[in-house]
C-alpha angles and dihedrals in degrees: 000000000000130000119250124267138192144200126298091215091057089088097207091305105127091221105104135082121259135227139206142152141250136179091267098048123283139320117218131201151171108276090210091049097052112171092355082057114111105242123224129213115225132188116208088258100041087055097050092052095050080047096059089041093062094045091059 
């Protein structure tokens, strides 16, 4: 699986959600909750919804 990876805006500050792949889509988590952080399943298009929607 690969490894998890963060925002580039975050600036070091461990405040931000993080994002990998996986072979079904993507998992996302709670940067400040690291392992202890709930995971979510997304689909693409699941992802690139939740991504508009942050952009608004």
């Amino acid at each position: 699986m690969a490894k998890w990876r963060k925002s580039t805006r975050s600036a070091g500050q461990n405040a931000c959600v993080e994002l990998r792949s996986t072979a079904e889509g993507f998992q996302i988590r709670d940067s400040k909750l690291d392992e202890r952080s709930p995971v979510f399943d997304l689909t693409g298009s699941d992802l690139a919804g939740l991504l508009r929607m942050t952009k608004s």
